[in-house]
Backbone atoms as SQL, in Angstrom:
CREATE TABLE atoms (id INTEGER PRIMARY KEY, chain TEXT, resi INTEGER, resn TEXT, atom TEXT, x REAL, y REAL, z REAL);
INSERT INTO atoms VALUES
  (1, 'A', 1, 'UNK', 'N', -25.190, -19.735, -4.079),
  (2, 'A', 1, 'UNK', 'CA', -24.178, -19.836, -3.041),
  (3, 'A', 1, 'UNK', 'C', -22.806, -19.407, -3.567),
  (4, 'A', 2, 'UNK', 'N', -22.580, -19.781, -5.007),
  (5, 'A', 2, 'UNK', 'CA', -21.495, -19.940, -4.988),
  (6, 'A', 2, 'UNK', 'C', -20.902, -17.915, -5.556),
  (7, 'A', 3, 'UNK', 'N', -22.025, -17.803, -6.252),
  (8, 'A', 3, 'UNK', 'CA', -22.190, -15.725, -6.594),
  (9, 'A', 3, 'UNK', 'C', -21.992, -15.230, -5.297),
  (10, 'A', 4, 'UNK', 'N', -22.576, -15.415, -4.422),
  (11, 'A', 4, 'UNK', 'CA', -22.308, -14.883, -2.916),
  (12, 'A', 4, 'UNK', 'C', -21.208, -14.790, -2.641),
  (13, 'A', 5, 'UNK', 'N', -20.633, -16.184, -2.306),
  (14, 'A', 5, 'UNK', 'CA', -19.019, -16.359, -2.051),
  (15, 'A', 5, 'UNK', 'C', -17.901, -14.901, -2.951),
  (16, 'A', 6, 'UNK', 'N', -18.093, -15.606, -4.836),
  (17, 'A', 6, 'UNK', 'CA', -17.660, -14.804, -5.309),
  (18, 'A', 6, 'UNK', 'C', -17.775, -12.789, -4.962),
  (19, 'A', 7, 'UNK', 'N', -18.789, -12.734, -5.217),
  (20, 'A', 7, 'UNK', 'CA', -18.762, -10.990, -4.547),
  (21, 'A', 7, 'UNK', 'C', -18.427, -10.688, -3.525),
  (22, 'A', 8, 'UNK', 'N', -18.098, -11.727, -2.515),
  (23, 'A', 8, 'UNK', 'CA', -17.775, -11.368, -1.480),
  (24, 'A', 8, 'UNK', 'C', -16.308, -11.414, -2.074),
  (25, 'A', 9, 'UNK', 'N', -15.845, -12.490, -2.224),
  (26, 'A', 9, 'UNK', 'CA', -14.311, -12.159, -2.711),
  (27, 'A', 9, 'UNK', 'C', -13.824, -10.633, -3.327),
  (28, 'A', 10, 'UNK', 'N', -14.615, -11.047, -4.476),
  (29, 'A', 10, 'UNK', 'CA', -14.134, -9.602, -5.263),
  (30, 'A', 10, 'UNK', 'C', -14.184, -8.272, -4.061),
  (31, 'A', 11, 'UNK', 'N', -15.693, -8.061, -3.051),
  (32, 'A', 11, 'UNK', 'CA', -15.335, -7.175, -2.934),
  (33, 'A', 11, 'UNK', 'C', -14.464, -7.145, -1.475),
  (34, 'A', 12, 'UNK', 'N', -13.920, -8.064, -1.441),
  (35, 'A', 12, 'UNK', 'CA', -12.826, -7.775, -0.335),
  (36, 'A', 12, 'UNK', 'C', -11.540, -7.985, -1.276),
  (37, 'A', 13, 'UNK', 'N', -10.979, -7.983, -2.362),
  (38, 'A', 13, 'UNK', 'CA', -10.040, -7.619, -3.147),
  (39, 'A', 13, 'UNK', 'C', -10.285, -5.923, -3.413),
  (40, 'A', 14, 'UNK', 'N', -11.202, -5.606, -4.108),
  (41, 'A', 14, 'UNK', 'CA', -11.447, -3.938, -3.971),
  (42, 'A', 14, 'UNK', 'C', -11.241, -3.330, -3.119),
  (43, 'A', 15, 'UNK', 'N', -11.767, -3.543, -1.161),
  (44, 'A', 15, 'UNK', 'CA', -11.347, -2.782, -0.236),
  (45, 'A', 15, 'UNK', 'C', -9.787, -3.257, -0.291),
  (46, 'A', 16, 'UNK', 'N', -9.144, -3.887, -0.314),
  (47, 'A', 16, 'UNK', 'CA', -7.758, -4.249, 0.258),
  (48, 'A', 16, 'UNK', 'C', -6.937, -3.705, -0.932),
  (49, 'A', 17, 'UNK', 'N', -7.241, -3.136, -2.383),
  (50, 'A', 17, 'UNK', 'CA', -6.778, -2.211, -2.926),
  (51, 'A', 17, 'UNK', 'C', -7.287, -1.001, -2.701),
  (52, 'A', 18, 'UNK', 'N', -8.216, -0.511, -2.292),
  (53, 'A', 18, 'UNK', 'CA', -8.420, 0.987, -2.020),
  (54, 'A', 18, 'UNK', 'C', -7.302, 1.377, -0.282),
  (55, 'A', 19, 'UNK', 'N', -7.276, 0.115, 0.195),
  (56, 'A', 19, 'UNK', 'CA', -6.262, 0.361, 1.508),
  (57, 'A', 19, 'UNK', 'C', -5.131, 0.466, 1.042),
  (58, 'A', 20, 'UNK', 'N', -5.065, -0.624, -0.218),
  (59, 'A', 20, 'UNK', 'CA', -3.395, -0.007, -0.829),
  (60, 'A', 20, 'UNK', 'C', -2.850, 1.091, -1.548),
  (61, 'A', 21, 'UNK', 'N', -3.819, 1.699, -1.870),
  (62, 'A', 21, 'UNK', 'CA', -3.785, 2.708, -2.604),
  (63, 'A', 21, 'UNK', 'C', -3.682, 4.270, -1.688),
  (64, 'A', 22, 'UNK', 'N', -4.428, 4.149, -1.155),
  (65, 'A', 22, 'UNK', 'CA', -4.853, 5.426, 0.092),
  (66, 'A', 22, 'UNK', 'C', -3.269, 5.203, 0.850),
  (67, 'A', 23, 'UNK', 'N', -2.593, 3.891, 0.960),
  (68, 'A', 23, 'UNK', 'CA', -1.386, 3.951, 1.863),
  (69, 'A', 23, 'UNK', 'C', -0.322, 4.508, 0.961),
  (70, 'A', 24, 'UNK', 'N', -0.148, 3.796, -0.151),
  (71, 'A', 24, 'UNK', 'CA', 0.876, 4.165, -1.297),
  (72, 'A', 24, 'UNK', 'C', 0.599, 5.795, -1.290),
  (73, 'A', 25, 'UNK', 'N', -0.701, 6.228, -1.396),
  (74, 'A', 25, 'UNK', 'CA', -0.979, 7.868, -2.167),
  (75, 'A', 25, 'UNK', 'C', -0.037, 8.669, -0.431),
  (76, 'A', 26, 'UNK', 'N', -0.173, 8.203, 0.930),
  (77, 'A', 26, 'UNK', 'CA', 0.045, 8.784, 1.985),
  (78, 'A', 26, 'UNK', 'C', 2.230, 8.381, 1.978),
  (79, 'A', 27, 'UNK', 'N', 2.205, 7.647, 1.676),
  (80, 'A', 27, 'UNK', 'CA', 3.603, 7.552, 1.679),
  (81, 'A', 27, 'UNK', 'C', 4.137, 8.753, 0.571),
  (82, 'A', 28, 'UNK', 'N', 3.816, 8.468, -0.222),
  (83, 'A', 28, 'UNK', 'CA', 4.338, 9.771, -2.154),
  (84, 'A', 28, 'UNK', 'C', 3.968, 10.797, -1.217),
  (85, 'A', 29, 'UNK', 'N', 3.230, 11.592, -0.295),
  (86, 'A', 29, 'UNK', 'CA', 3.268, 12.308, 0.204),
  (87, 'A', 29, 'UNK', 'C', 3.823, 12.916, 1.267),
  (88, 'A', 30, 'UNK', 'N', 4.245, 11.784, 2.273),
  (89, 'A', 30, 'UNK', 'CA', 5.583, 11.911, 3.257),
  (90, 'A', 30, 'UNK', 'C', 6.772, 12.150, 2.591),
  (91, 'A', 31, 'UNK', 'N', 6.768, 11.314, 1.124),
  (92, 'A', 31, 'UNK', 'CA', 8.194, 11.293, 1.004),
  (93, 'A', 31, 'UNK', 'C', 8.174, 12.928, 0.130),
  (94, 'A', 32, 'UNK', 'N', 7.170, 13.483, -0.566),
  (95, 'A', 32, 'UNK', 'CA', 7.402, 14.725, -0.864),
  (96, 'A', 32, 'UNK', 'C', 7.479, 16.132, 0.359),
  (97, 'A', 33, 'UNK', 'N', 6.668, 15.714, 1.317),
  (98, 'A', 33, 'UNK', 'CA', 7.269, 16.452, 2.316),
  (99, 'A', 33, 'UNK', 'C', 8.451, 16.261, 2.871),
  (100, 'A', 34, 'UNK', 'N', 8.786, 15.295, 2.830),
  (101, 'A', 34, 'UNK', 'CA', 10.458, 15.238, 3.375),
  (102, 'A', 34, 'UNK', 'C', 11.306, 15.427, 2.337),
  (103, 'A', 35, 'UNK', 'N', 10.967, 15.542, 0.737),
  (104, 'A', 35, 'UNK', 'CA', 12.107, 15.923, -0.083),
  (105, 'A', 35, 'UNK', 'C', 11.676, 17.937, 0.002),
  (106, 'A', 36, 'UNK', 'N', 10.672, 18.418, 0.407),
  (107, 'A', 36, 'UNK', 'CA', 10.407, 19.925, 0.434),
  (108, 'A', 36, 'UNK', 'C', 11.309, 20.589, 1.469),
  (109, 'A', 37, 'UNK', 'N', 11.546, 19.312, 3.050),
  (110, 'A', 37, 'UNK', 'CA', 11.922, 20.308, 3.963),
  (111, 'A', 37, 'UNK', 'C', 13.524, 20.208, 3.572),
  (112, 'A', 38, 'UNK', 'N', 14.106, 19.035, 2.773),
  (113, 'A', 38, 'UNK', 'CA', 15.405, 19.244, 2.405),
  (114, 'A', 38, 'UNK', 'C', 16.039, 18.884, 3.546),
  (115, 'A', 39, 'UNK', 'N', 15.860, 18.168, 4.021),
  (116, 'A', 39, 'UNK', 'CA', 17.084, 17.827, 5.169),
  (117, 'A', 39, 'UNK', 'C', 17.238, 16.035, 5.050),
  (118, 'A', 40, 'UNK', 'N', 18.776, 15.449, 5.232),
  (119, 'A', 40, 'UNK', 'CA', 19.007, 14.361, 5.096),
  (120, 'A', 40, 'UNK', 'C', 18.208, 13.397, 5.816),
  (121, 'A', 41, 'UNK', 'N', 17.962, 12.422, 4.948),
  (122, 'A', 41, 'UNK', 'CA', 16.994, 11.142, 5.958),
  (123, 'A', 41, 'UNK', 'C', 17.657, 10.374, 6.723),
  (124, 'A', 42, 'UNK', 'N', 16.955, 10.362, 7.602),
  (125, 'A', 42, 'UNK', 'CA', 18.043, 9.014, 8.384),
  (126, 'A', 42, 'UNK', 'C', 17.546, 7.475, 8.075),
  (127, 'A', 43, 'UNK', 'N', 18.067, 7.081, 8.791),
  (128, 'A', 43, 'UNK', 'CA', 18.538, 5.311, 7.804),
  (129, 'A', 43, 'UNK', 'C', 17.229, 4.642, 8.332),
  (130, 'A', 44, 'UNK', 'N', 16.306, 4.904, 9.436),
  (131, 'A', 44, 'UNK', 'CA', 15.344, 4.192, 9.885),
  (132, 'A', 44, 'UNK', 'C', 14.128, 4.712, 9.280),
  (133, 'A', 45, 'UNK', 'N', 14.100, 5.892, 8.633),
  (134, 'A', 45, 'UNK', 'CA', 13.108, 6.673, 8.142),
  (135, 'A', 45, 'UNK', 'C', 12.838, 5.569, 6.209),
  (136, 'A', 46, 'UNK', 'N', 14.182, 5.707, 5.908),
  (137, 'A', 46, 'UNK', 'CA', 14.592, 4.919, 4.443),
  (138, 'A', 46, 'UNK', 'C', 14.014, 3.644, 4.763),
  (139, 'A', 47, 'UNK', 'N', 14.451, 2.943, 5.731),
  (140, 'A', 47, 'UNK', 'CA', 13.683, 1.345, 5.749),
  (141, 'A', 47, 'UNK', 'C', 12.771, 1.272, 5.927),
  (142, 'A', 48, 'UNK', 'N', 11.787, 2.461, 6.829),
  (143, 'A', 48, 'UNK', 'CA', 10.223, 1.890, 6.833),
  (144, 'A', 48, 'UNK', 'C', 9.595, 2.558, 5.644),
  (145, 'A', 49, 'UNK', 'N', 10.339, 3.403, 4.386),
  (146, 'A', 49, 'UNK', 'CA', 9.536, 3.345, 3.787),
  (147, 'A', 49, 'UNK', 'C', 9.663, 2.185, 2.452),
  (148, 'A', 50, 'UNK', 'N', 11.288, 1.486, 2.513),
  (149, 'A', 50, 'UNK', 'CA', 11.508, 0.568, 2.466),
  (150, 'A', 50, 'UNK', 'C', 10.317, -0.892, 1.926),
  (151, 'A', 51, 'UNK', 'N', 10.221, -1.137, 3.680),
  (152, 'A', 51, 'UNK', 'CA', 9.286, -1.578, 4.036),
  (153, 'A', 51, 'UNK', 'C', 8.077, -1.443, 3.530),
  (154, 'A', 52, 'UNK', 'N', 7.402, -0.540, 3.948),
  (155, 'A', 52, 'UNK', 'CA', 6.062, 0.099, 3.371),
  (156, 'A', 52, 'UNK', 'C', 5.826, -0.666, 2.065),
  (157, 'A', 53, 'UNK', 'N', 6.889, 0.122, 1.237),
  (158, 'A', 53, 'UNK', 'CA', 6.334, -0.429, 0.113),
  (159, 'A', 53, 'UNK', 'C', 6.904, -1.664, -0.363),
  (160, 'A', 54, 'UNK', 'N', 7.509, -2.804, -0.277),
  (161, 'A', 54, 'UNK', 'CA', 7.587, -3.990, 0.445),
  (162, 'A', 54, 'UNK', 'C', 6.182, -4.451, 0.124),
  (163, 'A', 55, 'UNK', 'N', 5.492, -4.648, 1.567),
  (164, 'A', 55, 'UNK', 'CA', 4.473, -4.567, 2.068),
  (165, 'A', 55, 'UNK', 'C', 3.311, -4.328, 1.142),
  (166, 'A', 56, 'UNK', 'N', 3.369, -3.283, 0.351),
  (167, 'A', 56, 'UNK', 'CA', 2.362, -2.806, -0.395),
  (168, 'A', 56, 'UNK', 'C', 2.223, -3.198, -1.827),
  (169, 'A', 57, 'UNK', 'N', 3.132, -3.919, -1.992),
  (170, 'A', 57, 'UNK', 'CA', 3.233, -4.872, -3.328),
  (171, 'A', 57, 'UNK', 'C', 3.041, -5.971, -2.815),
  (172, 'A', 58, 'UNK', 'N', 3.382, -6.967, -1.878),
  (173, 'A', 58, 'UNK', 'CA', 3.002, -8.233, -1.652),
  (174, 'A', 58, 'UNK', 'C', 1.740, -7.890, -1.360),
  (175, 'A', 59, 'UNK', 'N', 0.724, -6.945, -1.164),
  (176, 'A', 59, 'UNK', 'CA', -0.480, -7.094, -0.951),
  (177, 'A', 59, 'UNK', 'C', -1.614, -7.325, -2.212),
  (178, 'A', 60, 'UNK', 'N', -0.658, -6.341, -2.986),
  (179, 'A', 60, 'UNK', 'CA', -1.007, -6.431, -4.479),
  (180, 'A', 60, 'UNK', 'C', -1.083, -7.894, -5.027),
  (181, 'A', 61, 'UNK', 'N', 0.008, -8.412, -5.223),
  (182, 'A', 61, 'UNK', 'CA', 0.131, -9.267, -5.484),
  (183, 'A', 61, 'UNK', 'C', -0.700, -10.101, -4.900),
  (184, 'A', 62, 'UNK', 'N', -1.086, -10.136, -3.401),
  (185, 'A', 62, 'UNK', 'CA', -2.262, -11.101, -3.143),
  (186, 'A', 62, 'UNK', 'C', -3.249, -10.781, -3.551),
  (187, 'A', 63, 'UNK', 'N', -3.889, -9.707, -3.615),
  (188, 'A', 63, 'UNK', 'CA', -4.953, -9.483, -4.221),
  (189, 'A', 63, 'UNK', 'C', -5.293, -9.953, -6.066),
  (190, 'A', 64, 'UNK', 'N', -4.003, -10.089, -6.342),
  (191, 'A', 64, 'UNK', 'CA', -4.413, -10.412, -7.714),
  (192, 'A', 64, 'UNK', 'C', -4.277, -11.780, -8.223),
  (193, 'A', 65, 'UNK', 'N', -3.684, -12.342, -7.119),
  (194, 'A', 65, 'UNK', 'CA', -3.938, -13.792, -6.908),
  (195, 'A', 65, 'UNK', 'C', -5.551, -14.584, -6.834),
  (196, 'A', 66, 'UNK', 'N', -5.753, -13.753, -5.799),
  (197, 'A', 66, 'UNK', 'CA', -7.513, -14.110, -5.352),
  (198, 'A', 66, 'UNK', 'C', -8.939, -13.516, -6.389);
């Protein structure tokens, strides 16, 4: 019972880093397309990525909690 439980944990720590990862890898890529087209960011564009990654470390962090 209790191996069950565990693998199940672990592998819902693995998907919820491959979601963090696939999001982090898609952001490094917005933000290199928006440093290619060269034009100034605006201030709502800066906070959600802000945010984002925010977001994408407290997830981390839960995951490495569990």
């Amino acid at each position: 019972m209790r191996r069950v439980a565990l693998s199940q944990r672990v592998h819902r720590v693995e998907s919820i880093r491959s979601i963090v990862l696939s999001r982090r890898i898609s952001a490094l890529r917005r933000l290199e397309d928006s440093k290619k087209s060269n034009r100034p960011r605006r201030k709502s564009e800066s906070m959600q990525v802000l945010i984002l990654v925010g977001f994408l470390c407290m997830l981390y962090v839960y995951a490495k909690i569990l």
